[in-house]
C-alpha positions in Angstrom: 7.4 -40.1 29.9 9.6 -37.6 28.2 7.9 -35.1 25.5 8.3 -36.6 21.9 6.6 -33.9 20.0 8.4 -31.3 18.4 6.6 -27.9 17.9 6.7 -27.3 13.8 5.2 -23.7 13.1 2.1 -21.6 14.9 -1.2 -22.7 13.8 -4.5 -20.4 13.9 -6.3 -20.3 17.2 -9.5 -22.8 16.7 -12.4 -21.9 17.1 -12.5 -21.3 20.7 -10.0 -18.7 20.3 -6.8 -20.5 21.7 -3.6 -20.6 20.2 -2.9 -24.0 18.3 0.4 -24.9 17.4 1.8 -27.2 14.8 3.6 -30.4 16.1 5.6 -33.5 14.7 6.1 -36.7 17.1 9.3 -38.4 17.0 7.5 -41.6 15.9 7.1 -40.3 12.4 3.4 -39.7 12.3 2.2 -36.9 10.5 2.1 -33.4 12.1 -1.1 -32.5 13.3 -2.4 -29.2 15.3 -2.7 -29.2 19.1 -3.1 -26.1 21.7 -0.2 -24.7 22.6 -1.1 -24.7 26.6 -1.6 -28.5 26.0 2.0 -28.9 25.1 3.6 -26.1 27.2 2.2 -27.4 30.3 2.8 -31.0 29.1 -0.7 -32.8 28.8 0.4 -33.8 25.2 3.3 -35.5 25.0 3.0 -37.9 21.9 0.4 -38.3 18.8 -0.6 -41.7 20.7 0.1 -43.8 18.1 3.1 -44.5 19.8 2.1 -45.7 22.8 1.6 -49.1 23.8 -2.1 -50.3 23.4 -2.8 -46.4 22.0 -4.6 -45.2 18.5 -4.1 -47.4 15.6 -2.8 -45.2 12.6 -4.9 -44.5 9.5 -4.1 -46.4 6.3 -5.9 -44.2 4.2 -4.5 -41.7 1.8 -4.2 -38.5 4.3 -6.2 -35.2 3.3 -4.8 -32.1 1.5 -3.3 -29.9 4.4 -4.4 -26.3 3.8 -1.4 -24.8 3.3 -0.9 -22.4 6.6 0.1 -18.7 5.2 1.0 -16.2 7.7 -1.0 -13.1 6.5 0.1 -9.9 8.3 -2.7 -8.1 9.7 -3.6 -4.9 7.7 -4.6 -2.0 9.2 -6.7 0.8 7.6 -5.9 3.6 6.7 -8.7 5.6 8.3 -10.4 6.2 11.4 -11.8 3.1 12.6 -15.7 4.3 12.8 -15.7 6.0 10.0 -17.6 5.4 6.2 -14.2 5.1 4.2 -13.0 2.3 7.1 -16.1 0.0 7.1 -15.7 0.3 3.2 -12.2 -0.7 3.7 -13.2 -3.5 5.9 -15.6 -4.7 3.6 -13.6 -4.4 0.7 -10.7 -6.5 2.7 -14.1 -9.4 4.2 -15.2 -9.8 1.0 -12.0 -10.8 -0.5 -11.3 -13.3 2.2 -14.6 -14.8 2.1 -14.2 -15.4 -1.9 -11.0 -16.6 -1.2 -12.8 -19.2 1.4 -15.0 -20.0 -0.9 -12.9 -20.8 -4.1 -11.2 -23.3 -1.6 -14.5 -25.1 -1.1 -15.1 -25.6 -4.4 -11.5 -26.9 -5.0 -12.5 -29.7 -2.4 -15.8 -30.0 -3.3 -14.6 -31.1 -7.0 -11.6 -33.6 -5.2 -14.7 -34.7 -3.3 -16.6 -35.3 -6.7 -13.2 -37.0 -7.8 -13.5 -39.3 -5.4 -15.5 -42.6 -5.4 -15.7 -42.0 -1.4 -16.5 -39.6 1.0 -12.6 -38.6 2.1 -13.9 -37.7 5.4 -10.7 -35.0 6.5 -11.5 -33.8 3.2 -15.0 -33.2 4.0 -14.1 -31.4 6.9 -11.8 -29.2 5.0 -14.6 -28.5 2.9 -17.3 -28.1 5.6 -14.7 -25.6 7.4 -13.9 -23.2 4.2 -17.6 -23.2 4.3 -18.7 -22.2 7.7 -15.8 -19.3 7.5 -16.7 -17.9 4.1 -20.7 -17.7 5.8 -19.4 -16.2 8.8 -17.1 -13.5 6.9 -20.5 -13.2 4.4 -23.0 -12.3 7.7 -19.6 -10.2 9.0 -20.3 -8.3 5.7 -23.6 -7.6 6.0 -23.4 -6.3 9.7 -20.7 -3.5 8.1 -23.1 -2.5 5.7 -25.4 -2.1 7.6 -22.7 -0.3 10.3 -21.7 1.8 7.1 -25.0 2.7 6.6 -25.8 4.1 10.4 -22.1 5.8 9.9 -23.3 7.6 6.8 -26.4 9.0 8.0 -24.4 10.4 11.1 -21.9 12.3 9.5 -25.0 14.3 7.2 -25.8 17.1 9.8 -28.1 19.5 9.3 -26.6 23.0 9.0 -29.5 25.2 9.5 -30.5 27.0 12.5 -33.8 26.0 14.2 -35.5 28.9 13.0 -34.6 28.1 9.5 -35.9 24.6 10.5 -39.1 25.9 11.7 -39.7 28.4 8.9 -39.0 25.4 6.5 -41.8 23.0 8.2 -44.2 26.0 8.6 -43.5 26.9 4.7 -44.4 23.0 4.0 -47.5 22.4 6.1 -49.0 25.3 3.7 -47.9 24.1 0.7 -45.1 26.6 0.2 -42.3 26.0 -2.2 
């Protein structure tokens, strides 16, 4: 059986970390995302709707598509390890995540539109979700990262027998 899909655009990995790609069938089915080993190596050759005896098509109304925006990765200015680059990072997490987040409250209010539960909707939703909390714990584990990078970089000048003198001059109650 000759290959009937035709690859559309890249598509971000899923959540197992493998490249997706964007496909079309020549039946005229909508596009939909499959791994891009699946079709290189030819184990998905059609949508199935196609095929004789296969999937029956959906006559619902399909769900919004979230609109697939290649964002270039952007690197930091500073040293990666560094107080000013987990600031940076967070700066950059935290704008993603509210980005994630103003999505699923676009859907949710479709989903509130609607007299039924649009279930690829849903999912939408439920996805923009799960991402904005995984950026949100991200966030909190380079503060925290931030934090331990702070207190590293504050070094104590002083020799040891300033140190000692200091601690002496405090156990007596010395100013």
């Amino acid at each position: 059986m000759p290959t009937k899909l035709t690859i559309l655009a890249q598509a971000e990995r899923n959540k197992h970390g493998q490249a997706c790609v964007l496909v079309q069938c020549s039946c005229g089915s909508p596009a939909f995302v499959v791994r891009a080993d699946s079709v290189e190596q030819g184990r998905s050759t059609s949508c199935g709707f196609c095929r004789k005896g296969g999937r029956k098509r959906k006559t619902s109304i399909p769900a919004p598509v979230p609109e697939q925006k290649i964002v270039p990765e952007v690197e930091s200015q500073f040293q990666r390890g560094t107080p000013q680059w987990f600031a940076d990072e967070i700066k950059r997490l935290n704008s993603a995540a509210t980005a994630c987040e103003n999505r699923a409250r676009f859907l949710e209010i479709e989903l509130d539109a609607q007299e039924l539960t649009d279930l690829p909707t849903h999912k939408c939703w439920k996805t923009e979700r799960t991402t904005a909390h995984g950026m949100r714990q991200e966030i909190a584990r380079l503060e925290i990262a931030k934090a331990n990078a702070e207190t590293a970089t504050k070094k104590d000048t002083r020799t040891q027998q300033e140190i000692t003198r200091d601690k002496i001059a405090s156990l007596r109650g010395d100013k």
